[in-house]
KOLMI-750032 format. One line per field, with one value per residue: residue number from 1; x, y, z of N, C-alpha, C in turn. Coordinates in nm, 3 decimals. Each point is the difference from the previous one (the first is absolute). Layout:
! KOLMI-750032
k: c(NUM,...) .
n.px: c(X,...) .
n.py: c(Y,...) .
n.pz: c(Z,...) .
ca.px: c(X,...) .
ca.py: c(Y,...) .
ca.pz: c(Z,...) .
c.px: c(X,...) .
c.py: c(Y,...) .
c.pz: c(Z,...) .
//
This chain:
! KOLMI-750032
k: c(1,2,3,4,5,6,7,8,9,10,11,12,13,14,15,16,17,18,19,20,21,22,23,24,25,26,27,28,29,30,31,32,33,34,35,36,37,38,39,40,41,42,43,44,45,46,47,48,49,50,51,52,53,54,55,56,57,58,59,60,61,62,63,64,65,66,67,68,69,70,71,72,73,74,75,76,77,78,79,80,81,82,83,84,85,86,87,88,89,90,91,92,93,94,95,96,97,98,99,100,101,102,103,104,105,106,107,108,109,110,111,112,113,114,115,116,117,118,119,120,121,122,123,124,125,126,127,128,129,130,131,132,133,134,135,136,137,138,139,140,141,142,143,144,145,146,147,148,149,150,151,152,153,154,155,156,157,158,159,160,161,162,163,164,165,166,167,168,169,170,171,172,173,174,175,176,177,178,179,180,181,182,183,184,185,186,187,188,189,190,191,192,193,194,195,196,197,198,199,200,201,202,203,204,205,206,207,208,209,210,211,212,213,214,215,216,217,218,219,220,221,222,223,224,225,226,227,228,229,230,231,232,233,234,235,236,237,238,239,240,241,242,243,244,245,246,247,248,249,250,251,252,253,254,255,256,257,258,259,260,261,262,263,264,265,266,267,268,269,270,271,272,273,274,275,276,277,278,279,280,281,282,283,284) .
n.px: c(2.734,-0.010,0.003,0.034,-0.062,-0.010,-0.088,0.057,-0.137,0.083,0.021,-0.152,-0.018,0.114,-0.006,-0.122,0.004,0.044,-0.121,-0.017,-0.071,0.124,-0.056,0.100,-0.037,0.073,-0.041,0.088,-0.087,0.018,-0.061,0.060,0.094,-0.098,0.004,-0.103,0.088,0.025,0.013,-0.095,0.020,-0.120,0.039,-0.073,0.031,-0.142,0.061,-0.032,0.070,-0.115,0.113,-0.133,0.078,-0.036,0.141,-0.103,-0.015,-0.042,0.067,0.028,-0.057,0.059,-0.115,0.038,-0.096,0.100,-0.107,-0.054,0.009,-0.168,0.043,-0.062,0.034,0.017,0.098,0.000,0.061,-0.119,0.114,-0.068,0.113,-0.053,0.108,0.095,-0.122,0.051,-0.027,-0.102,0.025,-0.053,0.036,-0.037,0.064,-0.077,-0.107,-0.040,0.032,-0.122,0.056,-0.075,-0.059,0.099,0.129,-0.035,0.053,-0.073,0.117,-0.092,0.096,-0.090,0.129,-0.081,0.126,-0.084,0.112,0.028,-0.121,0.031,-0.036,-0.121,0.024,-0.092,0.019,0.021,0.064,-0.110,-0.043,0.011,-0.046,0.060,-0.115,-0.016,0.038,0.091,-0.049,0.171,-0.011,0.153,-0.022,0.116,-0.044,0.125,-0.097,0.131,0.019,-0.128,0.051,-0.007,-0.079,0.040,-0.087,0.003,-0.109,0.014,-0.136,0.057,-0.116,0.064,0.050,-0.130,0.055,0.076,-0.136,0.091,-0.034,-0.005,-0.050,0.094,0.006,0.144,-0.009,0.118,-0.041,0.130,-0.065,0.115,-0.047,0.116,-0.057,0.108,0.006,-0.106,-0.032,-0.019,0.066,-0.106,0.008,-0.057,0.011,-0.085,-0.014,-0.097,0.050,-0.088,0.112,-0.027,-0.014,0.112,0.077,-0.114,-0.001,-0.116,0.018,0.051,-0.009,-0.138,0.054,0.076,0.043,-0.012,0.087,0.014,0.054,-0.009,0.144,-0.033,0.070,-0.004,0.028,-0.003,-0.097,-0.054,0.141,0.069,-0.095,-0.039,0.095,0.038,-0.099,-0.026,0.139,-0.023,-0.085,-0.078,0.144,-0.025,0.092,0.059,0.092,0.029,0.095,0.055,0.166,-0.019,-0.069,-0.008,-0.023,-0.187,0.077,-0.115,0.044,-0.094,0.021,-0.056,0.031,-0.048,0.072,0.035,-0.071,-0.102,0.053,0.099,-0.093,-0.063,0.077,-0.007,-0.093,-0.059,0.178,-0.006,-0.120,0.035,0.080,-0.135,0.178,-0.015,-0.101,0.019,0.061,0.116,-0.008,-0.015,0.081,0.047) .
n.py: c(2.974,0.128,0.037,0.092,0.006,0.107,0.009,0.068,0.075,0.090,-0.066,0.048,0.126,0.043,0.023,0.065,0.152,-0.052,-0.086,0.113,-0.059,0.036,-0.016,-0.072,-0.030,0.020,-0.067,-0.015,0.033,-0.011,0.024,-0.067,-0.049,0.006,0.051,-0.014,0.106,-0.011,0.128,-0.004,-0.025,0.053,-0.039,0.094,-0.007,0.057,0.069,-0.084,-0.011,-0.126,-0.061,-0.059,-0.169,0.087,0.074,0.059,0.106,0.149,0.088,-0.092,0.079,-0.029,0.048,0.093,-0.036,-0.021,0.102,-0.089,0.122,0.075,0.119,0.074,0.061,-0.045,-0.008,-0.005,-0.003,0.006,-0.015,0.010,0.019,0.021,-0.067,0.104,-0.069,0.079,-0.111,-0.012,-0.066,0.106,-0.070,-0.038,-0.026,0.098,-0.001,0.058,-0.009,0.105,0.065,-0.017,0.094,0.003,0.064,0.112,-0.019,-0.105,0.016,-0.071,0.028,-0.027,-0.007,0.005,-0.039,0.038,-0.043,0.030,-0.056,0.078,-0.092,0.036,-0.087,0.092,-0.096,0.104,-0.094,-0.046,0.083,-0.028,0.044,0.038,-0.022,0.130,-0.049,-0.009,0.006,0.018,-0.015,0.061,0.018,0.056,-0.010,0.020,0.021,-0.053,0.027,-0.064,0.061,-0.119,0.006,-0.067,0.054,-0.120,-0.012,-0.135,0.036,-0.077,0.018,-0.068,-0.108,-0.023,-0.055,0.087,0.035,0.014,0.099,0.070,0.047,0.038,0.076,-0.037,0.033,0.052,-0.023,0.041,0.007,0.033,0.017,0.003,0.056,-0.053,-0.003,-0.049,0.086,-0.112,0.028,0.054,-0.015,0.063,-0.091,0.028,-0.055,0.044,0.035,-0.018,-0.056,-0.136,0.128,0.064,-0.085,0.049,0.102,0.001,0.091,-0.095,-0.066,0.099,0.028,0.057,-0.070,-0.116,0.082,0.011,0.048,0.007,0.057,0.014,0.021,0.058,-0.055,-0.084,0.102,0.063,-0.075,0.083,0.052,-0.067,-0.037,0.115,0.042,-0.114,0.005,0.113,-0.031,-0.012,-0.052,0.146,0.062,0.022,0.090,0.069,0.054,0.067,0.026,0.103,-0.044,-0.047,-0.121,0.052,-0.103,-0.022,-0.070,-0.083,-0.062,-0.091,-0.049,-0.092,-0.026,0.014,-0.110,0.078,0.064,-0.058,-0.092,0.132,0.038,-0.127,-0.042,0.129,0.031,-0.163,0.074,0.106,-0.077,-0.029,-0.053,0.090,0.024,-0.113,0.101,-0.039,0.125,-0.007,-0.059,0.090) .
n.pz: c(6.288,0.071,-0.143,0.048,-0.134,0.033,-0.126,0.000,-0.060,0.032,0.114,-0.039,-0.066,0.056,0.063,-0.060,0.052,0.081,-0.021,-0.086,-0.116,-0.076,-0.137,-0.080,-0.083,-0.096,-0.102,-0.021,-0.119,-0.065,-0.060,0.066,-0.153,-0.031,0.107,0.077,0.049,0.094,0.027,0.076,0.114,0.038,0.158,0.012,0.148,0.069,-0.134,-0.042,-0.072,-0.020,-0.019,-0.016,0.007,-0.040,-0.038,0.025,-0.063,0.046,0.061,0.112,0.037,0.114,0.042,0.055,0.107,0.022,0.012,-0.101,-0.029,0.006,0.016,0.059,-0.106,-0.083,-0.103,-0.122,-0.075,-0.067,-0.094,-0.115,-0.076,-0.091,0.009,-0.078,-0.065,0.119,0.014,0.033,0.102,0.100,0.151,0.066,0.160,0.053,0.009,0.002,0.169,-0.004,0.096,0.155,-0.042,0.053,-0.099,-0.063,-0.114,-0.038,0.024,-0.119,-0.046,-0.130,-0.012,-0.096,-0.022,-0.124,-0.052,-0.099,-0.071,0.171,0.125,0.106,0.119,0.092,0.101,0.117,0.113,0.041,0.028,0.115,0.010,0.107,0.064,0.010,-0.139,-0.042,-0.107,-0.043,-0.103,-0.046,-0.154,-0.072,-0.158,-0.067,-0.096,0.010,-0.084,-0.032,0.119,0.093,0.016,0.093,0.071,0.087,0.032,0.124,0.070,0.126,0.023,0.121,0.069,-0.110,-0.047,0.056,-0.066,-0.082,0.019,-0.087,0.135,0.072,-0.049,-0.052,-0.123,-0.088,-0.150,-0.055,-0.127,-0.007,-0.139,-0.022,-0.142,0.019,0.140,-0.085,0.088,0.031,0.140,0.093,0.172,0.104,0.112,0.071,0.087,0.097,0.160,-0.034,0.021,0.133,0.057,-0.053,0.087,0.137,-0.041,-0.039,0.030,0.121,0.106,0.088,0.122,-0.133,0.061,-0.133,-0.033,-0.082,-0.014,-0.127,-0.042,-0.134,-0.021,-0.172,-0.067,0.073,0.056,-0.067,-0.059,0.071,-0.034,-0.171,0.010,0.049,-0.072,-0.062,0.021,-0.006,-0.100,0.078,0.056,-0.130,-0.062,-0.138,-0.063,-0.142,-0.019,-0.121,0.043,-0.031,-0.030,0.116,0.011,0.074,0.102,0.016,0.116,0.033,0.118,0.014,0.118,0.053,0.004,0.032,0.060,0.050,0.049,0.051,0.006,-0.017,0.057,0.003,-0.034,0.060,0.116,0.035,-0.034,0.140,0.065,-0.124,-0.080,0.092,0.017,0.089,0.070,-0.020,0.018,-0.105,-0.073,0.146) .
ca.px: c(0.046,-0.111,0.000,-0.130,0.060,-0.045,0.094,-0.085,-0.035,0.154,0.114,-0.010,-0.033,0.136,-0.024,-0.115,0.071,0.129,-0.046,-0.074,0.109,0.037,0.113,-0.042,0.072,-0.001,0.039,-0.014,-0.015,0.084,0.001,0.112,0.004,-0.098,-0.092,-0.013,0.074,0.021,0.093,0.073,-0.080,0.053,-0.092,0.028,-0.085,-0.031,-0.038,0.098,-0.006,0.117,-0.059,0.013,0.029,-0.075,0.066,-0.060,-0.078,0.119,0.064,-0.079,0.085,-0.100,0.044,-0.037,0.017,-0.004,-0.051,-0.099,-0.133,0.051,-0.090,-0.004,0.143,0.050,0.040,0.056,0.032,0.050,-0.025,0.062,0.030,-0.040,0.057,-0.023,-0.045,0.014,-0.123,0.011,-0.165,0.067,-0.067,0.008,0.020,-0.152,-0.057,0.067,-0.134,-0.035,-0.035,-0.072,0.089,0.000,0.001,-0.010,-0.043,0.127,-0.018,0.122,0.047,0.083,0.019,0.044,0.001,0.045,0.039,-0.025,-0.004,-0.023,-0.154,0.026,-0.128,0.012,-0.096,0.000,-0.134,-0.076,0.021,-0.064,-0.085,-0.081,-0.038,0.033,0.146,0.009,0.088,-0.061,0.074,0.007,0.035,0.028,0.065,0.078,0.036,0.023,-0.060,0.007,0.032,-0.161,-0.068,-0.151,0.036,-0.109,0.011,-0.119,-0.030,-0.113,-0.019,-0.011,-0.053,-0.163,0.008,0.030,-0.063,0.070,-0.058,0.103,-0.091,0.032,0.194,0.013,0.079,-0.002,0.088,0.012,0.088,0.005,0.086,0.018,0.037,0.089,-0.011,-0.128,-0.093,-0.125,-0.075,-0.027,-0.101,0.031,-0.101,0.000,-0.086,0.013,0.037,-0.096,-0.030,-0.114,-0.114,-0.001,0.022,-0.104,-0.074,0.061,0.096,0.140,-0.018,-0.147,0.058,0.092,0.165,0.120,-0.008,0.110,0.036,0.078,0.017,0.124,0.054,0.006,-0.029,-0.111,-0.085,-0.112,-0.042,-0.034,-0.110,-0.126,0.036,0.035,-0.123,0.019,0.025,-0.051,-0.171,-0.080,0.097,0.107,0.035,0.100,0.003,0.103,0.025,0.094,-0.006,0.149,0.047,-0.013,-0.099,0.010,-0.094,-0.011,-0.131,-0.053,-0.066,-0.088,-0.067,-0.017,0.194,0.150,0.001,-0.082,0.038,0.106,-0.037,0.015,0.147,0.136,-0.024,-0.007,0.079,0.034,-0.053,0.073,0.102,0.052,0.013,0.066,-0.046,-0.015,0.146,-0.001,0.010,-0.196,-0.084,0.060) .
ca.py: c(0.139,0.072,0.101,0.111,0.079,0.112,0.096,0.107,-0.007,0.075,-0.058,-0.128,0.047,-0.032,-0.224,-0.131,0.065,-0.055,-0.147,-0.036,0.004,0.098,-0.070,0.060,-0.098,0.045,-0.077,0.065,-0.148,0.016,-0.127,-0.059,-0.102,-0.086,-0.036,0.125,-0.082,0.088,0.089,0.067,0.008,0.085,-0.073,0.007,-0.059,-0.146,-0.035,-0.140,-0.073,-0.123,-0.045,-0.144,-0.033,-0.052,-0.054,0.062,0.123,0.069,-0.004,-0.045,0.092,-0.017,0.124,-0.085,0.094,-0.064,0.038,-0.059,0.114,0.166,0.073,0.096,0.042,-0.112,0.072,-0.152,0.027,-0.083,0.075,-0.095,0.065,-0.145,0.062,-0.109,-0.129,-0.099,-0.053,-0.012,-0.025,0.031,-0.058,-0.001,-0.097,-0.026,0.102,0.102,0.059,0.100,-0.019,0.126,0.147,0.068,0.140,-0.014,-0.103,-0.061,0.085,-0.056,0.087,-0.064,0.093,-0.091,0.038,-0.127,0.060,-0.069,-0.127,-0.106,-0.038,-0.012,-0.030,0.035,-0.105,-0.063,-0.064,0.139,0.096,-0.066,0.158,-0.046,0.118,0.124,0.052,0.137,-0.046,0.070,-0.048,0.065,-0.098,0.068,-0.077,0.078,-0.132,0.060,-0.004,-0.139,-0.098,-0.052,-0.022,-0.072,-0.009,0.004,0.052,-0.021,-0.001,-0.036,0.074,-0.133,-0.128,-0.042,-0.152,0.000,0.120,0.151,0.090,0.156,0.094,0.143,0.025,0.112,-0.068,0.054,-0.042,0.110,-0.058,0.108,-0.128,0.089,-0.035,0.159,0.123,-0.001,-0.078,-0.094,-0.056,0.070,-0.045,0.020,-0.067,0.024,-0.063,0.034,-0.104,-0.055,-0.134,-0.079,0.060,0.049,-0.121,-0.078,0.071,-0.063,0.107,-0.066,-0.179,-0.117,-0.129,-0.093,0.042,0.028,0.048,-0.013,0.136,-0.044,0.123,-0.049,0.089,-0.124,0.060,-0.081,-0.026,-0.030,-0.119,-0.060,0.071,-0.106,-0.152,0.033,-0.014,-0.095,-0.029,0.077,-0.036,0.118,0.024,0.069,0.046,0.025,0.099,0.006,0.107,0.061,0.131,0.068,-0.012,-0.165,-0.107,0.012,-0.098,0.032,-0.118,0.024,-0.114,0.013,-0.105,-0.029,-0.037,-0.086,-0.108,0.050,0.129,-0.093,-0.081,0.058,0.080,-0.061,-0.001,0.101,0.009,-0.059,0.011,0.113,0.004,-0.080,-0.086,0.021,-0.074,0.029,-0.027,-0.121,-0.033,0.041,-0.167,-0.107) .
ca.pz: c(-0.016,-0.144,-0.009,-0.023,-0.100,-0.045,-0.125,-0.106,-0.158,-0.062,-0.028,-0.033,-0.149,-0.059,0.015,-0.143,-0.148,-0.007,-0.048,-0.152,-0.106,-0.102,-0.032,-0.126,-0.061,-0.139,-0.093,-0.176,-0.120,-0.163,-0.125,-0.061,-0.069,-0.042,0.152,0.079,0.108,0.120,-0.039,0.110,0.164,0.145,0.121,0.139,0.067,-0.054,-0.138,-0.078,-0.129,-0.040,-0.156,-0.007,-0.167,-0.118,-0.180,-0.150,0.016,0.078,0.126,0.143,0.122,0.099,0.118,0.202,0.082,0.096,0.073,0.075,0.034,-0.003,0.141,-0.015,0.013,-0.066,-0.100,-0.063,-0.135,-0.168,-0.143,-0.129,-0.135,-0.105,-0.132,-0.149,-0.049,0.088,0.074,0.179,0.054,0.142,0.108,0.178,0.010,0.071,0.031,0.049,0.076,0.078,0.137,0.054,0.047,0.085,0.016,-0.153,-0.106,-0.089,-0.168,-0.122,-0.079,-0.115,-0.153,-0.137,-0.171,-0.036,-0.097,-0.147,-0.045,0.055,-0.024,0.119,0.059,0.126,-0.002,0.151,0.025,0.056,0.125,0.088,0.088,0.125,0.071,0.029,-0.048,-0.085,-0.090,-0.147,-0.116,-0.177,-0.105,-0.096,-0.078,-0.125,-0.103,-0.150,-0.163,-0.055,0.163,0.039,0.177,0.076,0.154,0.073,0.147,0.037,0.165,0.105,0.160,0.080,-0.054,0.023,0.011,0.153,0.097,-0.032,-0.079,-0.015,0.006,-0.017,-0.048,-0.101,-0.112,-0.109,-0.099,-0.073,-0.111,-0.166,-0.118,-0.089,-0.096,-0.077,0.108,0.004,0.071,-0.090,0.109,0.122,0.050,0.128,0.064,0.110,0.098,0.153,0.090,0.062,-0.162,-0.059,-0.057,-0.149,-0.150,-0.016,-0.089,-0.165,-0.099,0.002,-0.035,0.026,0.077,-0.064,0.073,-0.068,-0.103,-0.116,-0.111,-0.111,-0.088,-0.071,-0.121,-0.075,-0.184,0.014,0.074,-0.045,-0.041,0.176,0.063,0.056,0.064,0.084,0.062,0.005,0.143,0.110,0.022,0.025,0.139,0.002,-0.128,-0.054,-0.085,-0.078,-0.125,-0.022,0.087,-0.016,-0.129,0.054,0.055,0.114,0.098,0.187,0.063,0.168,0.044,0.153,0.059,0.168,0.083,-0.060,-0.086,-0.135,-0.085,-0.053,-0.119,-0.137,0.001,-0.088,-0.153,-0.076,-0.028,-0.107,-0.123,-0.006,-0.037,-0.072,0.024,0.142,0.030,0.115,0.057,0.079,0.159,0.056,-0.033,0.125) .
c.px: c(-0.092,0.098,-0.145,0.075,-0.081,0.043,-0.100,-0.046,0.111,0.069,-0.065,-0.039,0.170,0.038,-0.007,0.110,0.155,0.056,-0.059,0.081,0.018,0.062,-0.028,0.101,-0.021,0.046,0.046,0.034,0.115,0.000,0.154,0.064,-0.134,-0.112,0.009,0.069,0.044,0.094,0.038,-0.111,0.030,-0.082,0.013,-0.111,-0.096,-0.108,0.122,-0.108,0.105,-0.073,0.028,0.043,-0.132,0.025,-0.118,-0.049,-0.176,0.080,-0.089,0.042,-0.146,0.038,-0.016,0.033,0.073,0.018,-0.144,-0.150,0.049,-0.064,0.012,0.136,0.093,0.009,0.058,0.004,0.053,0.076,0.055,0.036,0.047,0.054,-0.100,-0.003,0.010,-0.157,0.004,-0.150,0.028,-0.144,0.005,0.019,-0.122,-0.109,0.056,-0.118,0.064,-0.021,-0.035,0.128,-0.010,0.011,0.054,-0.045,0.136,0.022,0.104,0.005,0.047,0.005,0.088,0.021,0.069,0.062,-0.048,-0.054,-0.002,-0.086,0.031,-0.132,0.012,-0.111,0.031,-0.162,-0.083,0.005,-0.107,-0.067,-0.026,-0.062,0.086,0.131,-0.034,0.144,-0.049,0.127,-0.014,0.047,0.020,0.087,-0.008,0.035,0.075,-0.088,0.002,-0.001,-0.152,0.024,-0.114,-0.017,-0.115,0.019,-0.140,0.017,-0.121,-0.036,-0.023,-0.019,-0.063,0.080,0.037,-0.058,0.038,-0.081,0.066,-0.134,0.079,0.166,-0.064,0.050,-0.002,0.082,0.003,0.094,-0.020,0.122,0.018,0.094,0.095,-0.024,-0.131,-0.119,-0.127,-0.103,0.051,-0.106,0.001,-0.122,0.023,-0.083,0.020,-0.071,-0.147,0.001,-0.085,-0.144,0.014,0.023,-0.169,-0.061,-0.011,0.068,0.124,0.012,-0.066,0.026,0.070,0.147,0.127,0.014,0.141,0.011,0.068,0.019,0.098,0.036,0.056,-0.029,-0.120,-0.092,-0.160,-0.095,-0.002,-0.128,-0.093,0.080,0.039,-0.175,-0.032,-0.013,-0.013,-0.141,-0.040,0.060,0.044,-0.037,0.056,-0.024,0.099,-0.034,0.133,0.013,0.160,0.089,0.024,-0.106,0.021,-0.149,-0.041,-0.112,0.012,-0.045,-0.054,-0.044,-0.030,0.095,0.124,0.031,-0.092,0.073,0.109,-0.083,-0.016,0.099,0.096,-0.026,-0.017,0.138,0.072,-0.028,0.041,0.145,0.131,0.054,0.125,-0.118,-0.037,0.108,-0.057,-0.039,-0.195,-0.037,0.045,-0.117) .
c.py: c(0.072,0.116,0.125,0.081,0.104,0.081,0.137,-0.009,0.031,-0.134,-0.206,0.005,0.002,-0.148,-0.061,0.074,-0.064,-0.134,0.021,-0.026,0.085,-0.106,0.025,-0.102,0.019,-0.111,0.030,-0.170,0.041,-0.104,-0.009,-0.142,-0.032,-0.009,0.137,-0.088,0.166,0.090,0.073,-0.045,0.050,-0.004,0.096,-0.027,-0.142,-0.013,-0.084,-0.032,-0.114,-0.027,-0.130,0.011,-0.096,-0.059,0.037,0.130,-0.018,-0.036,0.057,0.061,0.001,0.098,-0.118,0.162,-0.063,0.029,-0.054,0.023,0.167,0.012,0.140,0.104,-0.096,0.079,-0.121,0.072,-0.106,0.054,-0.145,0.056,-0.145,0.124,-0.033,-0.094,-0.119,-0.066,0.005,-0.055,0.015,-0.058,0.008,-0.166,-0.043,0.106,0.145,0.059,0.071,-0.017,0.088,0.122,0.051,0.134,-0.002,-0.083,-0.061,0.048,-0.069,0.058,-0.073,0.038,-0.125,0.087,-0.091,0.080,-0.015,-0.101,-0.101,-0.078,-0.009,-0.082,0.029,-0.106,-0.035,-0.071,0.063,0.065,-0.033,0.124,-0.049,0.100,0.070,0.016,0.161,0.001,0.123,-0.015,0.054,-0.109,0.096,-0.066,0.080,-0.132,0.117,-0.055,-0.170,-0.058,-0.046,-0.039,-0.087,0.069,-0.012,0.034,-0.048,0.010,-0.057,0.073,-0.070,-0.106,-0.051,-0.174,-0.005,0.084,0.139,0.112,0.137,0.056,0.144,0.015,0.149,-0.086,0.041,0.024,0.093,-0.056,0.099,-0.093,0.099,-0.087,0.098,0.130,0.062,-0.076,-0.102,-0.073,0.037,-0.055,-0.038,-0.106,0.026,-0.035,-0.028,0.147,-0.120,-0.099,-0.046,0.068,0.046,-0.123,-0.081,0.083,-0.025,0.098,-0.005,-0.129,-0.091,-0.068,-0.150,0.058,-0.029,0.051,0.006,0.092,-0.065,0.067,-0.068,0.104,-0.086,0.020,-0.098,-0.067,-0.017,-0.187,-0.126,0.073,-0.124,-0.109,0.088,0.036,-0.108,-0.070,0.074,0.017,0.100,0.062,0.123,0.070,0.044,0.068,-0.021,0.153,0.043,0.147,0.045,-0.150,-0.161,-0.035,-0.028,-0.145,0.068,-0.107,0.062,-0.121,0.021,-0.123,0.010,-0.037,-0.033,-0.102,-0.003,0.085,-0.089,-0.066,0.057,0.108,-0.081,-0.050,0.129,0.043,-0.063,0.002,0.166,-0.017,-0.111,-0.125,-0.015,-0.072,0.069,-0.010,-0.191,0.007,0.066,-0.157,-0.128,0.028) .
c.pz: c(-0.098,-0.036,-0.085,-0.096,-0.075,-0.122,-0.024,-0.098,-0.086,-0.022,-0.018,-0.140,-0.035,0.000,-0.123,-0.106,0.004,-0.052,-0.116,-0.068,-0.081,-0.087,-0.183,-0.139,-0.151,-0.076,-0.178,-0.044,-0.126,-0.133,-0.062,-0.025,0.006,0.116,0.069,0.150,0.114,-0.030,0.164,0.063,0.114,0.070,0.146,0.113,-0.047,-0.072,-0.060,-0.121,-0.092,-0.187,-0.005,-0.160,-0.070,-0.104,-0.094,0.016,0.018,0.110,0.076,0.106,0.132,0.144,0.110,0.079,0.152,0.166,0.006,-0.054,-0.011,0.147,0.002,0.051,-0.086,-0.102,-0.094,-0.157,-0.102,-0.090,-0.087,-0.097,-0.098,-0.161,-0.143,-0.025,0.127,0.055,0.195,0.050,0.142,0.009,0.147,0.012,0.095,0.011,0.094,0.082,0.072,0.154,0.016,0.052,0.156,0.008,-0.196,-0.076,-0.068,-0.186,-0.090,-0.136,-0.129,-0.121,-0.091,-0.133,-0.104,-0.188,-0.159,0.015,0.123,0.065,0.200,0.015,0.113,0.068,0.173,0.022,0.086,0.116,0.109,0.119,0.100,0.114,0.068,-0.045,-0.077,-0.117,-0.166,-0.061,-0.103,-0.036,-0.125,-0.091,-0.110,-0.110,-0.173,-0.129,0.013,0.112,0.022,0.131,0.051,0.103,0.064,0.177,0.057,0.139,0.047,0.104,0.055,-0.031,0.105,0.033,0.142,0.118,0.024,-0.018,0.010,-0.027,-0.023,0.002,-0.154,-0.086,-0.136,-0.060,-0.114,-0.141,-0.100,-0.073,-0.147,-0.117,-0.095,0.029,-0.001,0.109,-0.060,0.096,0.116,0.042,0.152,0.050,0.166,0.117,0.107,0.015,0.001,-0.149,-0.038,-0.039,-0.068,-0.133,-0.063,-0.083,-0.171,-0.067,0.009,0.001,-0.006,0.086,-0.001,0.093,-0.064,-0.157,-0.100,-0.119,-0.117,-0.117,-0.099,-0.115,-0.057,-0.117,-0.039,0.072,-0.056,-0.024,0.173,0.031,0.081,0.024,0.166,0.093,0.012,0.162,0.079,0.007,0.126,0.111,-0.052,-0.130,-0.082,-0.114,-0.061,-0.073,0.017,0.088,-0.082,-0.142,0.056,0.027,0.142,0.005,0.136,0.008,0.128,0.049,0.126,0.080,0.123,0.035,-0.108,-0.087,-0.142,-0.104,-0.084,-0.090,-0.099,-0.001,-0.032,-0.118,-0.067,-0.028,-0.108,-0.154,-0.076,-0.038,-0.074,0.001,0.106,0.109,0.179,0.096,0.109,0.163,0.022,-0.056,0.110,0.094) .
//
C-alpha cells in the first residue's frame, strides 16, 4: 500500500513551530542555619533542574534540557538568585548542542543574581555548534555590594574528532554584568553566516574552533593573574583591573577542538574558583 503525502511550506513551517521548545526554570539559593540550601524552584517544560547532595558548599545545582538539544525556534530560559552570603556552583548535566535550523534560531536567555556577600559560579559545560544552526544568547547578571561571580561560557564549532565542521550558521552572544546597578562588563560576539571563514581569521580565532570566556568579580583577582597565565600559556589571555570600585578577571582561551580547550579550561576554572573547586560532573 502507498500512501502519497503532500504539505505546504505554510503548513510544514507550522508543523516545526508546533514542536519547539518553550520552556523556562528559576532556582533561588538562601544562606540559612549555617549552609546555603534551596529556597524555591520552578520548572516548566523542558527545563529541569536537580541538586545533587554534596553535604558541603557550595550548593550544587545542575540544568538539563530535556529536550536534548536547541533548534531553531527553541526558546529555553535560565535564572539563579543566590541570596546573602549564600554560596552556588550551577552546571549542565551535558554539553548543550546546537542543531541545524530550519526556520529561526534557537534563543537562551540567562539571568543570575546574586545578593550581599554572596558568591555564584556560573560553570555549563560547553556549547556544541553545528553546521547551519543559528543560535544567540543573553547572559545578564546583577551582583549586590561584596556579591562575586565566576562565569564562564565555552564553545565548539563542530566536532573535528568526528568530521564535523560548522562552516555556516549564526551565532551570538550577548553579556552585560552589573555591580550595584553599575554596569562593569559588556560585550557582544557575533559570527556568521559564513563561520568557518570568519573564525579562520586572526582577529577572531585563527582557525582555532573552540573557545572559552572567563569573568570573575571578586575582591580578589589580581594575585590569580600569573598562576592563571600560567596555564593558559600562549592558547589565550587575561587581564585584571579594578571597575566601579570591584575586581574585574577576564581570560580567554582558544584551541583546535574540545578536548584541547578542556585541558586547560579545567585547571584554569579550578584555580578561578577557589576552594569550590570543579563541579563533579565536568571531573566524569
Amino acid at each position: 500500500m502507498t500512501f502519497n503525502v503532500s504539505l505546504s511550506a505554510a503548513a510544514d513551517a507550522a508543523a516545526i513551530s508546533s514542536q519547539r521548545v518553550a520552556a523556562r526554570a528559576r532556582i533561588e539559593i538562601e544562606h540559612r542555619a549555617g549552609r546555603s540550601r534551596l529556597a524555591r524552584l520552578y520548572q516548566d517544560g523542558a527545563a529541569k533542574i536537580r541538586l545533587p547532595d554534596t553535604g558541603v558548599e557550595p550548593l550544587e545545582a545542575v540544568l538539563i534540557n530535556m529536550a536534548g538539544g536547541l533548534t531553531g525556534g527553541d526558546r529555553i530560559g535560565w535564572e539563579v538568585a543566590v541570596g546573602a552570603d549564600a554560596r552556588a556552583s550551577i552546571t549542565t548535566q551535558a554539553c548543550e548542542k546546537v542543531y541545524r535550523a530550519l526556520a529561526g534560531r534557537a534563543e537562551v536567555d540567562v539571568r543570575l543574581t546574586v545578593g550581599h556577600g554572596g558568591r555564584l559560579a556560573w560553570l555549563p559545560q560547553e556549547t556544541i555548534v553545528f553546521d547551519r544552526s543559528a543560535f544567540s544568547r543573553s547572559l545578564d547578571v546583577d551582583l549586590a555590594a561584596g556579591a562575586e561571580a565566576l562565569v564562564v561560557e565555552a564553545t565548539v564549532f563542530g566536532r573535528s574528532a568526528m568530521g564535523e565542521r560548522a562552516r555556516s550558521g549564526l551565532f551570538r552572544d550577548r553579556w552585560r554584568i552589573r555591580c550595584e546597578g553599575k554596569l562593569v562588563h559588556a560585550e557582544e560576539f557575533s559570527v556568521g553566516p559564513e563561520m568557518e571563514t570568519m573564525l579562520a581569521k586572526p582577529a577572531s580565532a585563527g582557525g582555532r574552533i573552540a573557545m572559552a570566556t572567563l569573568l570573575l568579580i571578586s575582591g580578589e583577582t589580581e594575585v590569580l593573574v600569573e598562576p592563571a597565565r600560567r596555564i593558559i600559556g600562549d592558547d589565550g589571555g587575561i587581564s585584571a583591573w579594578n571597575v566601579a570600585g570591584t575586581g574585574k578577571l577576564l581570560a580567554r582561551l582558544y584551541a583546535e577542538d574540545g578536548y584541547q580547550l578542556r585541558k586547560r579550561l579545567m585547571p584554569l576554572v579550578a584555580l578561578l574558583n577557589g576552594q569550590a573547586g570543579l563541579p563533579r560532573l565536568w571531573s566524569l
